[in-house]
N, C-alpha and C positions, 0 to 999 in steps of 0.2 A: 599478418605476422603473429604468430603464438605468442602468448604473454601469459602472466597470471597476477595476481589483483591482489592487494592489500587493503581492507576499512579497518580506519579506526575511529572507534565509535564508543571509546570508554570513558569520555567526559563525561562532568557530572551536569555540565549548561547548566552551570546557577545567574547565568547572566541573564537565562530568557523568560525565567520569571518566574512565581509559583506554576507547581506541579512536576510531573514526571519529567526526565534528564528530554532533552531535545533528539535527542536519538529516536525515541520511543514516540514521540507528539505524531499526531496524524497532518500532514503539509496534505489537502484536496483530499481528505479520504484517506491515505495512506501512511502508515509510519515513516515519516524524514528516512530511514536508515534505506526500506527497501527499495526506494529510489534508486539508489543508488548501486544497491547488489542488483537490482534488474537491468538495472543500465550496463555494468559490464559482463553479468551471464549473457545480453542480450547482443555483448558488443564482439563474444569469443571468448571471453577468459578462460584459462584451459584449466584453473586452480585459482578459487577464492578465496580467501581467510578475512574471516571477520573478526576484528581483538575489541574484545568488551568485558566492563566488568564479569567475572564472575560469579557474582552475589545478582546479576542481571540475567541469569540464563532464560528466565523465567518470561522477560519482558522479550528478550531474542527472539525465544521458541514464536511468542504469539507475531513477531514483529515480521517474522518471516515464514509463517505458516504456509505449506504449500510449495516451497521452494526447495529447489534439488540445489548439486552445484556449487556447494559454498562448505565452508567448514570453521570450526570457533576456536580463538587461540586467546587463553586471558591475557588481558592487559596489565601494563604496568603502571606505578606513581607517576611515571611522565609519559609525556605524548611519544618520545624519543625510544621511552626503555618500551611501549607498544608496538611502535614498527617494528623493535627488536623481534620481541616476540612473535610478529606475523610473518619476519621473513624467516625465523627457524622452525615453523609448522611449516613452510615452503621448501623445507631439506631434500625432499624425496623431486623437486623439480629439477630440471637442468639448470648450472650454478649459471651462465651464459644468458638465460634466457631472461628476456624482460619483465622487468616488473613495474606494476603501477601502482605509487599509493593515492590514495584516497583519502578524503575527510569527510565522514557521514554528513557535516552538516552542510555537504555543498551537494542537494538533492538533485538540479536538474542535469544530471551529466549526460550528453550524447554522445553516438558513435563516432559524429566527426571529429569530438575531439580529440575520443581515445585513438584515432586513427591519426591524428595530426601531431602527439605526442611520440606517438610510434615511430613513425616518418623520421621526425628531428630526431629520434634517437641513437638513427645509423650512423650520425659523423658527430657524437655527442657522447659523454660519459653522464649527462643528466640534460635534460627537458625541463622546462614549470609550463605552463599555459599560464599568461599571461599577458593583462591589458596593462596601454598606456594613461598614465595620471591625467585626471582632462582636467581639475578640475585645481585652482589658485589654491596654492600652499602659503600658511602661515605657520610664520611659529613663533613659541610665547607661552606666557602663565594667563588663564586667565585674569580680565583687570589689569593687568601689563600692558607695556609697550609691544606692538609686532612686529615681527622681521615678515618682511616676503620672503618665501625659500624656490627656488628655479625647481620647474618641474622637468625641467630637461633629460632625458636619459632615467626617467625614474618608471617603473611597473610596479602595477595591482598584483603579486602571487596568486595563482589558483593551485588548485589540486585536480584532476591527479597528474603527479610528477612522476617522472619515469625516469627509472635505470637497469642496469642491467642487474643481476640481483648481487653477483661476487660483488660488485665492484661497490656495490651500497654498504654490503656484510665489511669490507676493509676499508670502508669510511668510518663507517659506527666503530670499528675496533680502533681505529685511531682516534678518535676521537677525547679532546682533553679540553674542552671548553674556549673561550670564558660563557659560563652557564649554561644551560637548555639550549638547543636549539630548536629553532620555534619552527623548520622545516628541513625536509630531507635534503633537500637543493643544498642548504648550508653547510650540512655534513660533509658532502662532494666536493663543494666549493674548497671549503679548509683544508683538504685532502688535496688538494691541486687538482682536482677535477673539472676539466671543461664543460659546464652547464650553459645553456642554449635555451633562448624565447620559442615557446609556439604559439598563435594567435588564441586567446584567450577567450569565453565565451562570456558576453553581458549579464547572462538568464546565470550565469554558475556562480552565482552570490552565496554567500554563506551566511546561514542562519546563525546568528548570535543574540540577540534583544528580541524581545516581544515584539515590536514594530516588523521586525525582519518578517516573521510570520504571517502579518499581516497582508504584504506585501507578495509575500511565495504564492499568499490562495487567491491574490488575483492575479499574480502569473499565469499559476498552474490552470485559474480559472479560463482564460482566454483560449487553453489549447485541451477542452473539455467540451463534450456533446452531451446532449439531451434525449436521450432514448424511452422510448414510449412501449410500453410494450401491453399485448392483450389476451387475457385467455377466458375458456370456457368451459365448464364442467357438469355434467346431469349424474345422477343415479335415481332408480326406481324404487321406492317401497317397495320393505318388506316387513315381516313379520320381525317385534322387537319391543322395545322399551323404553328407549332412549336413542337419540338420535346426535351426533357430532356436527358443530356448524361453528366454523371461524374459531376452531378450537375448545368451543363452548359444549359442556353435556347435557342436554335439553330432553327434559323427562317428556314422552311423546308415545303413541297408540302402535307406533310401527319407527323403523329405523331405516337408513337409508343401504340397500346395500351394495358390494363392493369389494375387491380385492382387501385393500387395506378396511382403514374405518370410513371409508365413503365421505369424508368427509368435502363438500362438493366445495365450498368457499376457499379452504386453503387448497385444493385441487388447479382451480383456476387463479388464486394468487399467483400460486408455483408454476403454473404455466405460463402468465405473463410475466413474470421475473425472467424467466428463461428464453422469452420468446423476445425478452429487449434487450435480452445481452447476444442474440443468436445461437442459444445452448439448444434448439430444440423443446423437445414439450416431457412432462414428468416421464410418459413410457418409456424416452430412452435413457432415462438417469435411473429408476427405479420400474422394472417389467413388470407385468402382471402377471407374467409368467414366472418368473421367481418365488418360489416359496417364503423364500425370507421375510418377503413382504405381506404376505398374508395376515392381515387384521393390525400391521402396523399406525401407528400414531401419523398420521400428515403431517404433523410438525417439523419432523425430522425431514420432510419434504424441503418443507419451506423453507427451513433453514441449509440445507444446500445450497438451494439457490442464491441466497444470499451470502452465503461463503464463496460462491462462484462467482459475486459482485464485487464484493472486495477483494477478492484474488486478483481481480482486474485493475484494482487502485479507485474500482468503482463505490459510489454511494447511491443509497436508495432515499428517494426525493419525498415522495407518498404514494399511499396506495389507495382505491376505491373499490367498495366489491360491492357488488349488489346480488342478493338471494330472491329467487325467482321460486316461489309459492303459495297456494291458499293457507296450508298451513305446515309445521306450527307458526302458532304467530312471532314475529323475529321485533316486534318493537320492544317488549318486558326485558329480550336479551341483549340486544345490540348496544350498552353500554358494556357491557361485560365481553362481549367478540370484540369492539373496540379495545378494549384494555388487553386484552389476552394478546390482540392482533400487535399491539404497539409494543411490549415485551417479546416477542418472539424476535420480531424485526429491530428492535431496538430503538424506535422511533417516536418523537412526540406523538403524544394523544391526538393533536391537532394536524398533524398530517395521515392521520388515519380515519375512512370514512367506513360503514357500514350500510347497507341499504336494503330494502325488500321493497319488493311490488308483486304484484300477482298477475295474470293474465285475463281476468275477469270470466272465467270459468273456461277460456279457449285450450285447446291442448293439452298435453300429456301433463304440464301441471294444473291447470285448470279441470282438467278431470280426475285429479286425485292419485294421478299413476307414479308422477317421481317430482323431484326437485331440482332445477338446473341454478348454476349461478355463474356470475362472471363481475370480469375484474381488470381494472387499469390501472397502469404502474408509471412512475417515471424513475429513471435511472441516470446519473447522471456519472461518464466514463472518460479517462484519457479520450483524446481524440485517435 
């Protein structure tokens, strides 16, 4: 069924503790919010609107880098006057056609449930997904006396709730209180709208507290793989001055050479980055046949491929290279390729290793002809 999608993601989450709005926090690697818009680009939404502050565009842009699909509508003072706003960026849809809101901070949404929302939406003017209360109700101050309260007939609310979209637009317009309402269902409701359960999903918790978070990255951890990946890279001396290795400038009798700067370390970085997420090996991200690349920086290598990791919701675990020459000698350097290595990638120092060995005079390095190196990565992805 064609739909189109509503996030709203313009809270400030002063609940989850110091630092940036919970929107923006990384849940396993990835920002809380793009969870969410990749779950329903990934689920059909034929029309996305994301409503977030707009003094946030900034943190948006990075939050969803890389992604088509979606489009930005500022939010308002309430959760209420936001949806407003996401369903009139939705003007140009068919008024008929269903809509689903969302609340960024419920990250793990899948297909079945946008599928299962949709479903109940045929003999229904509103959906919630929603589970039953399992768990003994009290009520009371604390320090008080408690009542038991019957959990009979009572549901968890989730998001996304579904309606069709007029029929939401002449809820909000009638709309006269008492106060906020704290969900679209309730808007429908008060409107005499028949609103309807679909079965709710466990994992579609909503991040509010610090603790919440905690809890999301051994979710999210459980349905996460470990990816290894390995590459290898040589170039032969030539005539030069200095020579590039692990990003480092190493004054030296001859230089390596190469399309780009030869750089043979982050060469084979870039190639096992790519080779554990299955991207293939630097030639087919950057040709040697392209001029543009001629005598360019390898950094801008490596850092793709790491933009190709977290595209994925992936994170990079550590890396280990090892430089393969008699010389130059790579001990005097190799705090300083360490350091360089662990800023480009972004990584602790400590999960970053450096290495050389030589060949004991054997072969093309051991006779002084080039330098080869290589390098293991761990990657750590959705499943």
């Amino acid at each position: 069924m064609s739909f189109s999608g509503i996030i709203v993601a313009g809270g400030s989450g002063s609940r989850a503790g110091p630092g940036p709005a919970k929107q923006w926090r990384p849940v396993a690697g990835k920002p809380m919010l793009r969870w969410s818009v990749e779950a329903l680009l990934n689920a059909g939404a034929k029309a996305l609107v994301v409503v977030a502050d707009p003094e946030a565009r900034n943190e948006l842009a990075a939050a969803l880098a890389g992604l088509g699909g979606w489009s930005f509508a500022p939010g308002g003072a309430t959760r209420a006057l936001s949806v407003q706003s996401g369903l009139a960026a939705l003007a140009d849809q068919p008024t008929d056609q269903p809509v689903l809101v969302h609340d960024a901070a419920r990250p793990f949404l899948t297909a079945a449930t946008v599928a299962s929302v949709l479903s109940a939406l045929a003999d229904a003017e509103g959906v919630v997904p929603a589970l039953p209360v399992a768990d003994t109700l009290k009520r009371g101050e604390a320090n008080a006396p408690l009542t038991t309260t019957s959990r009979d007939n009572l549901w968890r609310a989730q998001t996304p709730q579904a309606f069709r979209r007029d029929r939401l637009l002449a809820a909000y317009a009638a709309w006269n209180g008492p106060g906020e309402p704290t969900d679209d269902a309730q808007v429908v409701e008060a409107n005499g709208g028949r609103v309807v359960i679909a079965p709710g999903d466990p994992l579609l918790m909503k991040l509010t507290f610090p603790e919440d978070f905690a809890m999301a990255e051994r979710l999210a951890g459980a349905a996460r793989v470990t990816r290894i990946g390995q590459g290898f890279d040589a170039h032969r001396w030539g005539p030069g001055e200095t020579v590039w290795l692990c990003g480092v400038a190493i004054a030296h009798d001859e230089t390596l050479i190469g399309h780009s700067d030869a750089d043979a370390g982050l060469h084979a970085l870039t190639d096992a980055i790519l080779g554990a997420i299955g991207e293939g090996d630097i030639g087919d991200h950057f040709p040697p046949t392209d001029p543009q690349w001629k005598g360019a920086s390898s950094d801008r290598f490596l850092k793709h491929a790491v933009d190709l990791v977290r595209a994925r919701g992936g994170v990079l675990i550590n890396v280990d290279v090892t430089l393969i020459c008699e010389r130059p000698k790579i001990k005097p350097h190799r705090q300083a390729m360490r350091e360089r290595l662990a800023a480009i990638l972004d990584l602790p120092l400590d999960r970053v290793s450096v290495k050389a060995t030589t060949t004991e005079g054997m072969g093309f390095p051991g006779r002084g002809e080039g330098l080869a190196a290589q390098a293991v990565v761990a990657v750590e992805t959705p499943a």
